[in-house]
ROSE-4610 file (N, C-alpha, C; in Angstrom, 1 decimal, always signed):
// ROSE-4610
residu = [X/X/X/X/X/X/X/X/X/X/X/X/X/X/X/X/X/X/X/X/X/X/X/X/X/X/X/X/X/X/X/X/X/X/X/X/X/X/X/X/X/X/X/X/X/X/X/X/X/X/X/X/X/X/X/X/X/X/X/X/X/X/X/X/X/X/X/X/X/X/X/X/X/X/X/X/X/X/X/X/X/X/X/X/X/X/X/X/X/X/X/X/X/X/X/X/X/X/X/X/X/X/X/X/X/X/X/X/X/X/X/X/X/X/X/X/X/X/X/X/X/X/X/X/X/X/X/X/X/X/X/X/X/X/X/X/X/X/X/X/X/X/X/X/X/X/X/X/X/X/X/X/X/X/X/X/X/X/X/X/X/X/X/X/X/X/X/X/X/X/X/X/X/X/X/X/X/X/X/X/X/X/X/X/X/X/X/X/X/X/X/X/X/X/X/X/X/X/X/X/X/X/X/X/X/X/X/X/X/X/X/X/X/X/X/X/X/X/X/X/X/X/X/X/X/X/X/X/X/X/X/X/X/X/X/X/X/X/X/X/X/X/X/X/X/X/X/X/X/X/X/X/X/X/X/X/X/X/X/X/X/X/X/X/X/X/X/X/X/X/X/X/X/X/X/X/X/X/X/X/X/X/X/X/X/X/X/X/X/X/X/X/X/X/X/X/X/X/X/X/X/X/X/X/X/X/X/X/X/X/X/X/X/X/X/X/X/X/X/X/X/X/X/X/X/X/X/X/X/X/X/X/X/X/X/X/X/X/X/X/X/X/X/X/X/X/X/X/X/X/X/X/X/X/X/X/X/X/X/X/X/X/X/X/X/X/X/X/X/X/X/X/X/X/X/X/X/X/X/X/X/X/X/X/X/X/X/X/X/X/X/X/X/X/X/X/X/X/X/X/X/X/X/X/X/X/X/X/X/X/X/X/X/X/X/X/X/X/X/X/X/X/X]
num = [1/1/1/2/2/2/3/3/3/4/4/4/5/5/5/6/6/6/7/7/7/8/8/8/9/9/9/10/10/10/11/11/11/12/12/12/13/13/13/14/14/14/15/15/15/16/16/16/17/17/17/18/18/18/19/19/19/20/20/20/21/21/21/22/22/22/23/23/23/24/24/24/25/25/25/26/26/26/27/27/27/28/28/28/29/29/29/30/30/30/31/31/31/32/32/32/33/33/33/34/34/34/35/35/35/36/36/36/37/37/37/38/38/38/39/39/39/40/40/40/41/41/41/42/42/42/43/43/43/44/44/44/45/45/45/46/46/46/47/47/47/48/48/48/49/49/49/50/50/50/51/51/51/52/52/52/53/53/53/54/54/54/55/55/55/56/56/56/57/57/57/58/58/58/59/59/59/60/60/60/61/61/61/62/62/62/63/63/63/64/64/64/65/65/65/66/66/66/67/67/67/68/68/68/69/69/69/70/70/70/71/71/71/72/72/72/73/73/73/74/74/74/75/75/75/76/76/76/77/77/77/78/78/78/79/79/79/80/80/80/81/81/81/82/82/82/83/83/83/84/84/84/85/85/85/86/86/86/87/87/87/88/88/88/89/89/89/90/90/90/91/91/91/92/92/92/93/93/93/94/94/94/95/95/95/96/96/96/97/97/97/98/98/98/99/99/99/100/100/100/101/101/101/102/102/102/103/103/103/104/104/104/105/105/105/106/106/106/107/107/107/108/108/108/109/109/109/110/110/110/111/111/111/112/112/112/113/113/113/114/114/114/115/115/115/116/116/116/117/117/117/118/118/118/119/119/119/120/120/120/121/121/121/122/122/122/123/123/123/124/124/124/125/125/125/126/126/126/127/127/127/128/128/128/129/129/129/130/130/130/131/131/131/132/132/132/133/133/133/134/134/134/135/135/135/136/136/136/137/137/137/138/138/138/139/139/139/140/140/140/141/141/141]
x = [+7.6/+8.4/+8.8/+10.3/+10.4/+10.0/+10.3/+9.8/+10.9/+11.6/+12.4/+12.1/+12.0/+11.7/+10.0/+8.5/+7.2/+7.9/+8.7/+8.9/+9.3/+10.5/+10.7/+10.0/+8.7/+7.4/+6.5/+6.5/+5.5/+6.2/+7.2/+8.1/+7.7/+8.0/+8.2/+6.6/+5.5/+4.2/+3.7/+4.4/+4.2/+4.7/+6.0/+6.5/+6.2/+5.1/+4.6/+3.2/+2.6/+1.4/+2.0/+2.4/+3.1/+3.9/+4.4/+4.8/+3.9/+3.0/+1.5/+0.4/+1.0/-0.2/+0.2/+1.7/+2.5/+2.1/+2.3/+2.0/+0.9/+0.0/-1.6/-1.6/-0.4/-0.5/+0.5/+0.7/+0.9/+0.0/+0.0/-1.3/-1.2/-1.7/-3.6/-3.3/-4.5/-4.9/-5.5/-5.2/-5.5/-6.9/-7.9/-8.8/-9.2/-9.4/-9.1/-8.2/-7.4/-6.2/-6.6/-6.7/-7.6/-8.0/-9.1/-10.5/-10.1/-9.4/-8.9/-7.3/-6.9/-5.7/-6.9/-7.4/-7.7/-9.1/-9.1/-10.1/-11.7/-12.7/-13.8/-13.8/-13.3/-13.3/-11.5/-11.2/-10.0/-10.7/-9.6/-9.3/-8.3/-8.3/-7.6/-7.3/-6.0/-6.1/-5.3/-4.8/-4.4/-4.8/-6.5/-7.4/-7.0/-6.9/-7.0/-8.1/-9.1/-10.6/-11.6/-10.7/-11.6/-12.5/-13.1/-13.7/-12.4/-12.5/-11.3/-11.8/-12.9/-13.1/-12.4/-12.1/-11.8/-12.3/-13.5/-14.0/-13.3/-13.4/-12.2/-11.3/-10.4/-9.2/-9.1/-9.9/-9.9/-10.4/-11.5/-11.3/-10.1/-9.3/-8.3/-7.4/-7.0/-6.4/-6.6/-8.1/-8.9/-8.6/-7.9/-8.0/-6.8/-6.1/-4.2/-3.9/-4.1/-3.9/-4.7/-5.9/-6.5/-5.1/-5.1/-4.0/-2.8/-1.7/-0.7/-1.1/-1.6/-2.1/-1.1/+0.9/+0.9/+1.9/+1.4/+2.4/+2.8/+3.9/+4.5/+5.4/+5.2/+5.5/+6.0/+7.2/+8.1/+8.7/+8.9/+9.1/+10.6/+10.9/+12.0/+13.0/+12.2/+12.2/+11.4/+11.4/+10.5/+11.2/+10.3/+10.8/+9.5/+9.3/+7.9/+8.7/+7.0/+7.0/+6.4/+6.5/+6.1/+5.0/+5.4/+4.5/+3.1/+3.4/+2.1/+1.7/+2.3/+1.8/+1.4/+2.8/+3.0/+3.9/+4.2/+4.7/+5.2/+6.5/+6.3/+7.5/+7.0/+7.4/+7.7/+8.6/+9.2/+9.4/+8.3/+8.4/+8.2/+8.0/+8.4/+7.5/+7.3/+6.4/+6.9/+6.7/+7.1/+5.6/+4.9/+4.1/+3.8/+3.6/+3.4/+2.0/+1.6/+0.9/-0.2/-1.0/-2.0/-3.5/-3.8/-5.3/-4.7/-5.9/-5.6/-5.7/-4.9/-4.5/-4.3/-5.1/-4.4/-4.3/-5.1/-5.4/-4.4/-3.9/-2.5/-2.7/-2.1/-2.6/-3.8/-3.2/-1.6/-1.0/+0.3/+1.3/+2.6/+1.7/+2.5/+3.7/+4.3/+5.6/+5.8/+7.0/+7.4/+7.2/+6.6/+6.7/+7.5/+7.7/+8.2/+7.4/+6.9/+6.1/+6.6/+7.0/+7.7/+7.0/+7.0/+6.0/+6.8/+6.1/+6.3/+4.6/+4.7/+3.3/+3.7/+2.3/+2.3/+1.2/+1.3/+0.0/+0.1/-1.3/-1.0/-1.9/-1.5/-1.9/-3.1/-4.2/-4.8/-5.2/-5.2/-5.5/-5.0/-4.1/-3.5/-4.0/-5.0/-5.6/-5.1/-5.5/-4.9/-5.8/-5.8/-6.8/-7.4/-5.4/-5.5/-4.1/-4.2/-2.7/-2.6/-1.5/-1.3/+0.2/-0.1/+1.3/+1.0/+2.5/+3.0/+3.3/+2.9/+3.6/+4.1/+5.3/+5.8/+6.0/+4.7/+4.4/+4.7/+5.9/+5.8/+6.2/+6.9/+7.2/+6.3/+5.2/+4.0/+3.4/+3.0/+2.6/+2.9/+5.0/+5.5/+5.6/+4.5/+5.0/+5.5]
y = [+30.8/+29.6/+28.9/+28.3/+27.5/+26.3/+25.7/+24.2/+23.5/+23.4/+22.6/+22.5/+23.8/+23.9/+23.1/+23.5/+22.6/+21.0/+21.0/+19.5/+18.8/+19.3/+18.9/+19.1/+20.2/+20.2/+19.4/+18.7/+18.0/+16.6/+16.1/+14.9/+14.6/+15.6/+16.0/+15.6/+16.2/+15.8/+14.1/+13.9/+12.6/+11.2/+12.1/+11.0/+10.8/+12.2/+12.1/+11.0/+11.3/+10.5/+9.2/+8.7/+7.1/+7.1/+7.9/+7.2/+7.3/+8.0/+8.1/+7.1/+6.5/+5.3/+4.2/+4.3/+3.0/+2.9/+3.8/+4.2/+3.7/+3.3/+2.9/+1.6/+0.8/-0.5/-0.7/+0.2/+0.2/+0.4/-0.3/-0.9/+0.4/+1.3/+1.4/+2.6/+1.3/+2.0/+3.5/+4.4/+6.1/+5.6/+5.5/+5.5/+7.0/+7.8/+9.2/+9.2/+9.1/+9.3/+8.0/+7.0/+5.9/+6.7/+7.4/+7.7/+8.5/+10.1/+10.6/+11.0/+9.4/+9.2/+8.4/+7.6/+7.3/+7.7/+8.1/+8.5/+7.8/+8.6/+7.8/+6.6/+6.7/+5.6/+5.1/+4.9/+4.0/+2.5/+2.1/+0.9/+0.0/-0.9/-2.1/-2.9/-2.9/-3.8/-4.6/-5.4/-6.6/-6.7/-7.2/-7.2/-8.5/-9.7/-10.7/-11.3/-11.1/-12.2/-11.1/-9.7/-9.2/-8.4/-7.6/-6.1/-5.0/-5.1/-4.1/-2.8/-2.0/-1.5/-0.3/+0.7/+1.4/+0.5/+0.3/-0.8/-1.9/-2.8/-3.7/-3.8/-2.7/-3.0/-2.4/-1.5/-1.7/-2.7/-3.9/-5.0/-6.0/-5.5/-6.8/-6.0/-5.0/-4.0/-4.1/-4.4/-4.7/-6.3/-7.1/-8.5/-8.9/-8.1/-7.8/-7.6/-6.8/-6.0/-6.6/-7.1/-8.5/-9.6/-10.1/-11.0/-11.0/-9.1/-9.3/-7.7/-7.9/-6.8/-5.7/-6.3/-5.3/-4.8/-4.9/-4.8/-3.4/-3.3/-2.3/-2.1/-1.0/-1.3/-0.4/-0.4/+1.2/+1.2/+2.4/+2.5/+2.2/+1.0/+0.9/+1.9/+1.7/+2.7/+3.0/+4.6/+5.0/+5.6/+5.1/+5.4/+6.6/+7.6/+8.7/+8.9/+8.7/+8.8/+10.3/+11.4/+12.6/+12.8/+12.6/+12.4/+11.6/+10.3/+9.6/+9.7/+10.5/+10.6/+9.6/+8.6/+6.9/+6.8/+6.2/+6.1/+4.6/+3.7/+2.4/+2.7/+1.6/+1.6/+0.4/+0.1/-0.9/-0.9/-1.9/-1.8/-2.9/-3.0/-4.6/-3.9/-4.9/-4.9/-5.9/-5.7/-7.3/-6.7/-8.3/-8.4/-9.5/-9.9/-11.1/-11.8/-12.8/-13.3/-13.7/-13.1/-13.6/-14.6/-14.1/-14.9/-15.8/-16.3/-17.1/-16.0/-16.0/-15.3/-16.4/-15.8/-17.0/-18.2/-19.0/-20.2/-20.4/-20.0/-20.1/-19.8/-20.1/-19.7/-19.7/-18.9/-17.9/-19.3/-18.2/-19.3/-18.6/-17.2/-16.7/-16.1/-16.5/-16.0/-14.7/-13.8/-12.5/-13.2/-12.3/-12.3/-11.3/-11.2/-10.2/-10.6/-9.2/-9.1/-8.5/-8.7/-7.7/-7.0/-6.0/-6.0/-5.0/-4.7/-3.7/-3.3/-1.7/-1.5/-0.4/-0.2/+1.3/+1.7/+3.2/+3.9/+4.5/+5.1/+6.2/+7.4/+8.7/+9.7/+10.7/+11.3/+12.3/+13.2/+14.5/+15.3/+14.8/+15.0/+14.5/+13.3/+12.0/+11.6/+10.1/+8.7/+8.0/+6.9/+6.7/+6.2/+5.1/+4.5/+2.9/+2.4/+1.3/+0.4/-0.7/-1.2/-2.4/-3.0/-4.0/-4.4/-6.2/-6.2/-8.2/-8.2/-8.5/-8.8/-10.5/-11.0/-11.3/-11.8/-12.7/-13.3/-15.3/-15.3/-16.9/-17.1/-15.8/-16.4/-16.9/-16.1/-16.9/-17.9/-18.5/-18.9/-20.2/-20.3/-21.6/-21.6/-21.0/-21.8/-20.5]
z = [-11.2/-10.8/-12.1/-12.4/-13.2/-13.1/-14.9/-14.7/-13.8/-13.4/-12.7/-11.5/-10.6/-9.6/-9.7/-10.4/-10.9/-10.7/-11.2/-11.3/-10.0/-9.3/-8.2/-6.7/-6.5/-5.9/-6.1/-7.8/-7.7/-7.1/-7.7/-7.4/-5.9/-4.7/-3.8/-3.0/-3.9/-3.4/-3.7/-4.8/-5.1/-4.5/-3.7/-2.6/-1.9/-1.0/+0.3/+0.4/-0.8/-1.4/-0.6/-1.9/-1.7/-0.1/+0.2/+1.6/+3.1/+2.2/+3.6/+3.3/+1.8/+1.4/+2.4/+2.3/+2.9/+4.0/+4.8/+6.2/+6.7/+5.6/+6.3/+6.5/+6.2/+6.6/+7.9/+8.9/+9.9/+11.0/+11.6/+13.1/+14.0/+14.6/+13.8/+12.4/+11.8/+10.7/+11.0/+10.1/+10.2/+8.5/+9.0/+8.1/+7.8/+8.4/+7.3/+6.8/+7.3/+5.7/+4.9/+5.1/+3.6/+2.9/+3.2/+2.7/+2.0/+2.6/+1.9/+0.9/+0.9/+0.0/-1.4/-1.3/-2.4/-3.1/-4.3/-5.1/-4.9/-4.7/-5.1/-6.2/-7.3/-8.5/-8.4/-7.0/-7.0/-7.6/-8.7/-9.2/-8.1/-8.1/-7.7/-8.5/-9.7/-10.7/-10.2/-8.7/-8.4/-7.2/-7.8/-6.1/-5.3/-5.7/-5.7/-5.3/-6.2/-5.8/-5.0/-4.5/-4.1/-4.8/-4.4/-5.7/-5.9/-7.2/-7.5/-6.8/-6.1/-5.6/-4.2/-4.1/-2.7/-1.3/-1.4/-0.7/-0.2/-1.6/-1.7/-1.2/-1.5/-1.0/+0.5/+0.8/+2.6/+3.2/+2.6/+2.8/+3.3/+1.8/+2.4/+3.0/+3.4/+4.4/+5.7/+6.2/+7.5/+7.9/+6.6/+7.1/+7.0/+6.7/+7.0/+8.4/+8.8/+9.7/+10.8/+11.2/+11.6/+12.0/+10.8/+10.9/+11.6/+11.3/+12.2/+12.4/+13.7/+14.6/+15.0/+15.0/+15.5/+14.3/+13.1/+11.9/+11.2/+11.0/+10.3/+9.3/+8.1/+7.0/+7.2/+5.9/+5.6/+3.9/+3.6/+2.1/+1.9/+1.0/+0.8/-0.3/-1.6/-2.8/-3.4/-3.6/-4.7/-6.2/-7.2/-8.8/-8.9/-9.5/-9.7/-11.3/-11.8/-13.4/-13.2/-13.4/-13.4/-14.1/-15.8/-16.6/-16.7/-16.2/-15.9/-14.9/-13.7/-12.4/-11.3/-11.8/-11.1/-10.5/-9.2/-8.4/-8.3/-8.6/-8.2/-6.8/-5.7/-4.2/-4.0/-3.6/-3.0/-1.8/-1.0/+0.8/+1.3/+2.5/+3.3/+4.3/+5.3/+6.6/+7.4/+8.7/+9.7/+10.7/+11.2/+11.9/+12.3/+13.8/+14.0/+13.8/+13.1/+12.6/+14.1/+14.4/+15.3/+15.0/+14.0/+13.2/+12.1/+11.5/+10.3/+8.8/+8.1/+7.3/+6.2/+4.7/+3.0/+3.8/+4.3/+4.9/+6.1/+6.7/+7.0/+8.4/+9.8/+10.9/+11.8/+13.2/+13.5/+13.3/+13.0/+13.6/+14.8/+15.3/+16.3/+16.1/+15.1/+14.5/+13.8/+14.0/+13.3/+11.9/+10.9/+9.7/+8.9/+7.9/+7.1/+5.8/+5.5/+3.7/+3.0/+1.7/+1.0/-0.2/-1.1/-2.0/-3.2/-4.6/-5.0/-5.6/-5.2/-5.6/-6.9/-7.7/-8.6/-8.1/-8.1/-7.9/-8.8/-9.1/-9.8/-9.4/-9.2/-8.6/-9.6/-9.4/-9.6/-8.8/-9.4/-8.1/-6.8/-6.7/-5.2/-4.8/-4.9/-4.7/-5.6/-5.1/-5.3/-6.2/-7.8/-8.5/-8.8/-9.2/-9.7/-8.5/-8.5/-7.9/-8.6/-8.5/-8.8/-8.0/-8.2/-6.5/-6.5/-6.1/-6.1/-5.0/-3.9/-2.8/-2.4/-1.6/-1.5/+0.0/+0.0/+1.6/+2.0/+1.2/+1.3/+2.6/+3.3/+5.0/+5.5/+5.1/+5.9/+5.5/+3.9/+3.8/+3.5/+3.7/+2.9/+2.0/+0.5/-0.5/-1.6]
């Protein structure tokens, strides 16, 4: 096989990665695929107060999704660094806010979240993230 063709198989795997990560913040959560998208020693280097942890961040995953129960996310754009085996995504979600969520709530209303994440991939497997999301709909400020 040439490198071209290696390159666009892997590109190819690396999109699926990231768009079946995305997918997990759609109600109901598919916790095998969690488990088995991210690495035992997944990093969280934008936990927020949580444990940078795999743990962690299905923490705050479980208290998302809590929040707007019937929520769904989709991939807006993907950039894939080949060489560092990173992925940055650009995606949004709408969910209506049912619990209290970031002090906030319910407040009953459609929300929209917007985000940009990085992963970065090993062995098929998902290691480190980092991600800004973009929830002042709900929160006001």
């Amino acid at each position: 096989m040439c490198m071209k063709e290696m390159h666009r198989r892997r590109r190819e795997a690396l999109a699926v990665i990231a768009r079946r990560w995305i997918s997990l913040w759609t109600v109901p959560v598919d916790w095998a695929s969690f488990d088995a998208l991210h690495a035992d020693d997944f990093e969280d280097a934008s936990s927020a107060g949580r444990p940078g942890t795999r743990e962690g961040f299905a923490q705050g995953l479980r208290e998302l999704v809590d929040a707007f129960p019937d929520l769904r996310a989709s991939v807006n754009d993907l950039v894939i660094d080949l060489e560092k085996s990173r992925i940055a995504v650009r995606w949004s979600a709408e969910g209506t806010n049912r619990n209290r969520y970031l002090g906030v709530g319910p407040t009953n209303r459609l929300t929209r979240i917007t985000g940009i994440e990085i992963i970065e991939v090993r062995d098929d497997r998902i290691v480190r993230r980092w991600g800004e999301w973009d929830i002042t709909e709900h929160t006001g400020s």
